[in-house]
C-alpha positions in Angstrom: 0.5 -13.3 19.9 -0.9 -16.9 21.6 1.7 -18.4 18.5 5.1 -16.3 20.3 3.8 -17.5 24.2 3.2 -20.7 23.7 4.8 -21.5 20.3 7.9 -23.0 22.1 5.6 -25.9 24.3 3.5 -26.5 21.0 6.6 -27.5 18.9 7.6 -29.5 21.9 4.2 -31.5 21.7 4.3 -31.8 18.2 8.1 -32.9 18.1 6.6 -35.8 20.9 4.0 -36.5 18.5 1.2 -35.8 20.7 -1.6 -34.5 18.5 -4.2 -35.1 20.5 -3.0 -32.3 22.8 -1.9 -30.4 20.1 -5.7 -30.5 18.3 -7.1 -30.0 21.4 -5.5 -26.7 21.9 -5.5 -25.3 18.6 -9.2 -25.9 18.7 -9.1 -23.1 20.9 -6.7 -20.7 18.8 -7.5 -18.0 16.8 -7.0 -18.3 12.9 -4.3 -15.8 12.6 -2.3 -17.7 15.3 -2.8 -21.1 14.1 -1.1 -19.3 11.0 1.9 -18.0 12.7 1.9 -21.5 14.5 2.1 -23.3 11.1 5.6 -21.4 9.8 7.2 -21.5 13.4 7.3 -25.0 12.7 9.7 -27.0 10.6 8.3 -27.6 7.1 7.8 -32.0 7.7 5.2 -30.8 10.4 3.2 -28.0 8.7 1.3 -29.9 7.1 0.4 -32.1 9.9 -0.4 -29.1 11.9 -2.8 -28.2 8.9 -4.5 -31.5 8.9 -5.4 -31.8 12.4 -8.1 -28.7 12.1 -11.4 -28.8 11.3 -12.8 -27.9 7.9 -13.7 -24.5 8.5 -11.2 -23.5 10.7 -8.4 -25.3 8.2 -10.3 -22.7 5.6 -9.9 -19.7 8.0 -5.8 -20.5 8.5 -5.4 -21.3 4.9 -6.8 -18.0 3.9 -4.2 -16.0 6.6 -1.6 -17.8 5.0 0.7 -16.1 2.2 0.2 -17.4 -1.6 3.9 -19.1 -1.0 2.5 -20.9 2.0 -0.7 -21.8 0.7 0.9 -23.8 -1.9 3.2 -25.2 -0.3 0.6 -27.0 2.1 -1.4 -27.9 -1.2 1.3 -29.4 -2.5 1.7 -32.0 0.2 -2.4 -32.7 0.3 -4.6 -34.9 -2.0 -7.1 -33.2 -4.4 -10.1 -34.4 -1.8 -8.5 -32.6 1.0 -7.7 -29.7 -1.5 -11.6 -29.7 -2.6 -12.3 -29.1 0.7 -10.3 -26.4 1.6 -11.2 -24.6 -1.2 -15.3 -25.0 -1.3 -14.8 -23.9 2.5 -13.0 -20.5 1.6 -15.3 -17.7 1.4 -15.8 -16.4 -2.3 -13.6 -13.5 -1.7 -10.3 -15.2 0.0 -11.4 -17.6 -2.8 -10.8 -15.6 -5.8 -7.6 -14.1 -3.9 -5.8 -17.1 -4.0 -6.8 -17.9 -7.1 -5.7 -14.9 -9.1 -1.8 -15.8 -7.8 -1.8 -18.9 -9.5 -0.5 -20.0 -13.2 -2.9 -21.1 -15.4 -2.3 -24.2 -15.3 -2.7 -24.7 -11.6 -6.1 -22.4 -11.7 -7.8 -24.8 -14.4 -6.9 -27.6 -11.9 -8.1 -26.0 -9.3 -11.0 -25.3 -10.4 -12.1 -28.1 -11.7 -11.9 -29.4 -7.9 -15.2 -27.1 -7.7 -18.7 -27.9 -7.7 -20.4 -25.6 -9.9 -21.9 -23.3 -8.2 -19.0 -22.4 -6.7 -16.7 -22.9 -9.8 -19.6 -20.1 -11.7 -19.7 -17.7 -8.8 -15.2 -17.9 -8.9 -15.1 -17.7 -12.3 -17.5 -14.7 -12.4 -15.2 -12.9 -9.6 -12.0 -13.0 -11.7 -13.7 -11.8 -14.9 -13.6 -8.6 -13.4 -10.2 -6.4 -14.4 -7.2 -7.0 -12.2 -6.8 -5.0 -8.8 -11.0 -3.8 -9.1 -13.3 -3.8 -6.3 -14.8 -7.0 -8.3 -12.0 -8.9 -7.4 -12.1 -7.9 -3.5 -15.4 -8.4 -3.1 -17.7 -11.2 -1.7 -21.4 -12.1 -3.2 -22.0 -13.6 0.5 -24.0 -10.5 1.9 -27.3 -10.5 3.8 -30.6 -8.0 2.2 -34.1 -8.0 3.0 -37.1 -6.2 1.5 -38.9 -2.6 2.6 -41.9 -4.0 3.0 -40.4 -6.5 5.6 -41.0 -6.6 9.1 -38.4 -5.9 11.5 -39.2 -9.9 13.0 -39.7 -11.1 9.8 -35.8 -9.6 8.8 -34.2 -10.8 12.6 -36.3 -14.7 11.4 -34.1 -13.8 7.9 -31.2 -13.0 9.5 -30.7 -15.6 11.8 -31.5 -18.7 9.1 -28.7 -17.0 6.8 -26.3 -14.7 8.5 -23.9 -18.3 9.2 -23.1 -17.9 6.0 -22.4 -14.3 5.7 -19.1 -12.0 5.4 -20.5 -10.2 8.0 -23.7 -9.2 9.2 -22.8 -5.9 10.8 -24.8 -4.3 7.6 -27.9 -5.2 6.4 -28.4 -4.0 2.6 -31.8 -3.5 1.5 -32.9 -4.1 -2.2 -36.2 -3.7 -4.3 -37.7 -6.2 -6.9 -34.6 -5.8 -9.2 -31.9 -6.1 -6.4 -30.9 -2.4 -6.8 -29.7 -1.1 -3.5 -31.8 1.1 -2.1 -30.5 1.4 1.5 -27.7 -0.3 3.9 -28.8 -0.6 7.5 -26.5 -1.3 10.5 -28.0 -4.3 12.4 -27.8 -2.7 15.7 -30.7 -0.9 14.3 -32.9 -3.9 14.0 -32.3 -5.4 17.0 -33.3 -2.1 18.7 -36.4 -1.9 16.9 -40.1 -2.7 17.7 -40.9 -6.0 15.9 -43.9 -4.8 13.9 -42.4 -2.1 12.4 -41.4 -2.2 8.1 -38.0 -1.9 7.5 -38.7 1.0 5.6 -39.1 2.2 9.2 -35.7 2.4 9.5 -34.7 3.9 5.9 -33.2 6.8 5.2 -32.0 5.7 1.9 -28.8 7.7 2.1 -25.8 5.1 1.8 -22.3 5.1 0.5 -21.0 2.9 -2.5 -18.6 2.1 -5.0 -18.4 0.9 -8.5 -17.6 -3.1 -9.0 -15.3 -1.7 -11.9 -13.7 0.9 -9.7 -10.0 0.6 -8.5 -9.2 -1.0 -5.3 -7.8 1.7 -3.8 -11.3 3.7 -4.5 -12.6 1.9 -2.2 -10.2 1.7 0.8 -9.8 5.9 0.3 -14.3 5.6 1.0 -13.8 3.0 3.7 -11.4 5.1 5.7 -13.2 8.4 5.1 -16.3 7.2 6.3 -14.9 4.6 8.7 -17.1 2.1 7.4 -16.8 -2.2 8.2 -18.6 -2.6 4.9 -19.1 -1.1 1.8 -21.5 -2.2 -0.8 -20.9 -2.7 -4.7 -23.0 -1.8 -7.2 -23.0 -2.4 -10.9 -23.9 0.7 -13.3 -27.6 0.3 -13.1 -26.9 0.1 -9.1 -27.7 -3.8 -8.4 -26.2 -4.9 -5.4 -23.3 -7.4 -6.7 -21.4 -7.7 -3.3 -19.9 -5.9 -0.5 -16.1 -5.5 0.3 -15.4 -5.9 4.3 -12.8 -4.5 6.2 -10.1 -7.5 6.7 -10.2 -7.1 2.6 -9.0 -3.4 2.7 -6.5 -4.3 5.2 -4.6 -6.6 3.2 -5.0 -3.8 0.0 -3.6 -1.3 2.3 -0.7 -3.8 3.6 0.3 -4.3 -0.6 -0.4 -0.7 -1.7 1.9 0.1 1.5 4.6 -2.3 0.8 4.6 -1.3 -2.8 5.1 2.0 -2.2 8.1 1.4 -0.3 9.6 -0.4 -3.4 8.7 2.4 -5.3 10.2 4.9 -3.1 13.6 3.0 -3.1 13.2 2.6 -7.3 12.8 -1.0 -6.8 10.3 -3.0 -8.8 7.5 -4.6 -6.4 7.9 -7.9 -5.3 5.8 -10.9 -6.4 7.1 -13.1 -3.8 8.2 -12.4 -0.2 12.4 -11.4 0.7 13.1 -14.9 2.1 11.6 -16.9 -0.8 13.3 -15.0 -3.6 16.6 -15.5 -4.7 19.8 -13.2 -5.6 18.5 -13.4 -9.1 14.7 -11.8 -8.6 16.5 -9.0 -6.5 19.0 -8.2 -9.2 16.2 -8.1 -11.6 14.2 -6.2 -9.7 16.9 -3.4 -8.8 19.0 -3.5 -11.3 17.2 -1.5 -14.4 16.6 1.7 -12.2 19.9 1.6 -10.9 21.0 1.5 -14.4 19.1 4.4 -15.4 20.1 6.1 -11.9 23.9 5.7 -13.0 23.5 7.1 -16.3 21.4 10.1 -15.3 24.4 11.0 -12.6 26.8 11.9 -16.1 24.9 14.6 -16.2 26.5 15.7 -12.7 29.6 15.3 -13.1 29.4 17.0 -16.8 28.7 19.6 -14.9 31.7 19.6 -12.7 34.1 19.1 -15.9 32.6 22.0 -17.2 32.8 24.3 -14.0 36.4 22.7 -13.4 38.7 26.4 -13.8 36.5 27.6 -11.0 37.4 24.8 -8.8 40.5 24.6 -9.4 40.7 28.7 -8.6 39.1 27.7 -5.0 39.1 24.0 -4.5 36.8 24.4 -1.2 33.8 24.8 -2.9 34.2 21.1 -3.5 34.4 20.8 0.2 30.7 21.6 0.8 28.9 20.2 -2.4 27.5 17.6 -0.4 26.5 19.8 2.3 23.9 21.5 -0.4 23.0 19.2 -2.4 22.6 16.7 0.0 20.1 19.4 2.2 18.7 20.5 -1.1 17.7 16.4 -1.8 16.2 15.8 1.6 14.2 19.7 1.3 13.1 17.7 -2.5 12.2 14.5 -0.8 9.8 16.0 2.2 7.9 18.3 -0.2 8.0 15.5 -3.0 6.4 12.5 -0.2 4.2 14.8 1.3 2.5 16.0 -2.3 2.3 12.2 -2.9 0.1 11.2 -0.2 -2.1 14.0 -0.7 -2.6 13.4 -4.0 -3.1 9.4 -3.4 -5.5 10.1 -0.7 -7.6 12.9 -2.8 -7.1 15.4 -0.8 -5.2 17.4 -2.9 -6.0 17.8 -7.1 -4.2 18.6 -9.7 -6.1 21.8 -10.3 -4.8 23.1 -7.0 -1.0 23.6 -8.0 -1.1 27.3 -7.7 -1.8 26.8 -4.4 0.6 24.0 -3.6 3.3 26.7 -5.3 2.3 29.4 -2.9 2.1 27.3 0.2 5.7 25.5 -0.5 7.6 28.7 -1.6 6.9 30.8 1.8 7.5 27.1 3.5 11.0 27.1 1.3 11.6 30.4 2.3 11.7 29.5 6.2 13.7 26.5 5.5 16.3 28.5 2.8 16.8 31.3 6.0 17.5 28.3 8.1 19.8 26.6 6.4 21.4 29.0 5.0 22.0 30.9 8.0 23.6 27.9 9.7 25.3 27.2 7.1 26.8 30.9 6.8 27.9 31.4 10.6 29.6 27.7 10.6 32.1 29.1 7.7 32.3 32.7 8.7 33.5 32.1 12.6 35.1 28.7 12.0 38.4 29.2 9.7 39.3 25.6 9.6 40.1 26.1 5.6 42.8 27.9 4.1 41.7 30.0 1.3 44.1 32.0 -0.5 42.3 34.6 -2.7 39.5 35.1 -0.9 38.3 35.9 2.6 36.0 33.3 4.8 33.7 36.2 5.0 33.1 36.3 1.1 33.2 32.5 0.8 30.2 32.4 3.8 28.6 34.7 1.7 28.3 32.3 -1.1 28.0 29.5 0.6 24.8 31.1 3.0 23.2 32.9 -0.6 23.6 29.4 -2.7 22.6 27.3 -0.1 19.2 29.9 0.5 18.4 29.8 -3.1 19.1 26.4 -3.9 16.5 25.3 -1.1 13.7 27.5 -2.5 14.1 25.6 -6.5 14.7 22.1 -5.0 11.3 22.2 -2.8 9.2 24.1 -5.5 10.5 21.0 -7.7 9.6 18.6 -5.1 6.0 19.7 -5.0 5.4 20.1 -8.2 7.1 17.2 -10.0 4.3 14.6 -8.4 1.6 17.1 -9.7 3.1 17.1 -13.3 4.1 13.4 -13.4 0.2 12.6 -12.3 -1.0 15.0 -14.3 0.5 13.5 -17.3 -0.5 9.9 -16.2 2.2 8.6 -14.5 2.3 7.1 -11.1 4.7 9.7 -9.2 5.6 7.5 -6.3 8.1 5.7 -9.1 9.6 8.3 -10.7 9.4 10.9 -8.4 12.4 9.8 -6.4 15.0 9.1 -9.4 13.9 12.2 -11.3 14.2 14.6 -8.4 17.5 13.3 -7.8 19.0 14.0 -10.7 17.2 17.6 -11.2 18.3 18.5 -7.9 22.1 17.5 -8.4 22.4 18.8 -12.3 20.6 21.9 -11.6 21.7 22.5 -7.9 25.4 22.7 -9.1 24.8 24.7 -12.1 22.8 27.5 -9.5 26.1 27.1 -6.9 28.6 27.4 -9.1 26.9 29.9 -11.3 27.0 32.0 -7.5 30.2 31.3 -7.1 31.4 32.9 -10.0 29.2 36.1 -9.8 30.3 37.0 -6.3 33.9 35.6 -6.2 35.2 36.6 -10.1 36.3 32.9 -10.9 
């Protein structure tokens, strides 16, 4: 990045006080850059920095920036410059920042608005939290059927500076339903007397303004499309949803998946703005729940305690098991996950996920298990007493197979059942298939044990 080159002799001009050079240059940057410029710096020359671009490029940085970052440049402008920034944010970066802020700030805000803008904002975040209506931007570019292609290029060219993009053109009838999209290459390659309807195939892809986000970044990936259109329920064309949108979805939906993964709550700011309280809040309650649910563990030892004491080195490789039973849980489990969060995997197809994961469990089991076995039968670095290390690898290698096949039918299955129920499996996945694999992993082992040994 130009920010990570050059960062160090830009700070150096800026420390001198030399703006001119310092304009000059950024003039030449690209937005993102300019960005990462911006919090390089020390916090008395952000906004500084901030001031000394244009309009519309001050609009492209501001919308690269984080909510944190965005307000804290606001903060240190006057409600003119603010005005400005805002009306120059395109409708879409627009109604992102906006849905961040309290109330109180958003009816400030918007009152900065002229209003047309303030109407075509407020009709954005009337549409349900994390919906395509609220990634979406009306700025688009459509033209008629009956249209010629010079008459569309004329269009085009008098409005496209004002578009997301013009990579798609979307054609519409009399009532502004959609009734094809149409990539611009195609009319720039076209004879200039020919209709648009020339070029129509009317066979386009689409999504639902009340549709979830994620809807739409699992069609824009499957199809690999820069833009996807948005229709209401009697198919008018209310906006289209570009890529640079989906890539910040996917960069949340990513990051909150993490925090689910580690049973942590999500977030709201970034690490180095929250303090030690946010994080205990946000860890605490699972780990709460975590440290409750592990009684149930070590009930189980209590109760299996006269067979440990009998032969105390089956406590020696407890954590061997259940610590390869939870990783066996955890692969199955994450891999279930993402193919049900990507569709390609539905509930209805269990059966299948069952048969594929058992004969997969059954490889893994012989694996383990056989390691597992030869490590205790040739190495005698344990004295055992009543038994022989021949009869405890036996156990060990049987408990070990068996306890692999349960813990990854669990793992696949849980997600299934958790989703099927209407519960978001990535969050209680993790803590619930650690307890089931401990509780139920040492009631299998034990229950082994005492079978084959006589305890």
């Amino acid at each position: 990045m130009l920010a990570n080159l050059l960062g160090p002799e830009i700070k150096e001009m800026v420390e001198l006080r030399d703006w001119a050079t310092v304009k000059e240059i950024l003039e030449e940057w690209p937005a993102p850059d300019i960005a990462h410029l911006i919090l390089l710096c020390e916090e008395k020359y952000r906004i500084i920095l901030f001031r000394l671009l244009k309009k519309d490029l001050a609009a492209e940085v501001f919308s690269e920036l984080d909510t944190e970052d965005q307000e804290f440049l606001l903060k240190k402008m006057t409600s003119e410059q603010i005005k400005q920034i805002l009306v120059e944010l395109s409708p879409d970066d627009r109604t992102s920042f906006f849905e961040e802020l309290p109330d109180e700030a958003l009816h400030k805000m918007m009152n900065l608005l002229p209003n047309e803008q303030r109407r075509e904002t407020l009709k954005l975040l009337g549409y349900p939290e994390n919906s395509v209506g609220r990634l979406m931007t009306p700025d688009y570019i459509v033209v008629r059927p009956h249209w010629t292609i010079e008459k569309a290029l004329e269009h085009i060219r008098l409005y496209g500076q004002d578009a997301e993009t013009i990579d798609m053109i979307y054609v519409v009838d009399d009532n502004w339903r959609l009734i094809d999209d149409i990539p611009i290459r195609r009319f720039i390659l076209t004879k200039g007397d020919k209709t648009v309807s020339f070029l129509m195939d009317e066979n386009f892809i689409s999504v639902s303004v009340d549709a979830d986000q994620e809807e739409a970044v699992k069609i824009m990936e499957k199809y690999r499309l820069l833009a996807l259109p948005v229709l209401s329920k009697d198919r008018i064309l209310l906006g289209i949803v570009t890529s640079d949108d989906i890539i910040e979805v996917m960069a949340e939906e990513t990051t909150e998946d993490f925090h689910k993964a580690a049973a942590i709550n999500p977030l709201e700011m970034k690490y180095t703005s929250a303090s030690f309280w946010d994080l205990y809040k946000k860890r605490v309650g699972w780990l709460i729940l975590l440290f409750v649910t592990y009684f149930f563990s070590s009930q189980i030892l209590v109760y299996f305690e006269e067979s440990l004491q009998k032969i105390i080195a089956l406590s020696f490789f407890i954590p061997v098991i259940l610590g390869s039973a939870g990783n066996v849980a955890t692969q199955a489990s994450t891999l279930v996950i993402r193919a049900l969060s990507m569709g390609e995997l539905t509930i209805g197809k269990w059966l299948s996920v069952v048969r594929k994961e058992l004969f997969t469990a059954l490889l893994l089991g012989s694996t383990l298990a056989m390691g597992l076995y030869l490590r205790t039968a040739l190495i005698h670095d344990i004295e055992l007493a009543s038994i022989s290390h021949f009869q405890l690898a036996i156990v060990l290698g049987l408990s070990m197979f068996i306890i692999i096949i349960w813990a990854n039918i669990v793992g696949s299955v849980l997600p299934i059942i958790l989703t099927k129920f209407k519960l978001d499996p990535a969050v209680i996945s993790s803590p619930l298939l650690s307890t089931l694999n401990d509780a139920t992993g040492l009631i299998l082992y034990f229950s082994i044990a005492k079978y084959f040994l006589g305890i």
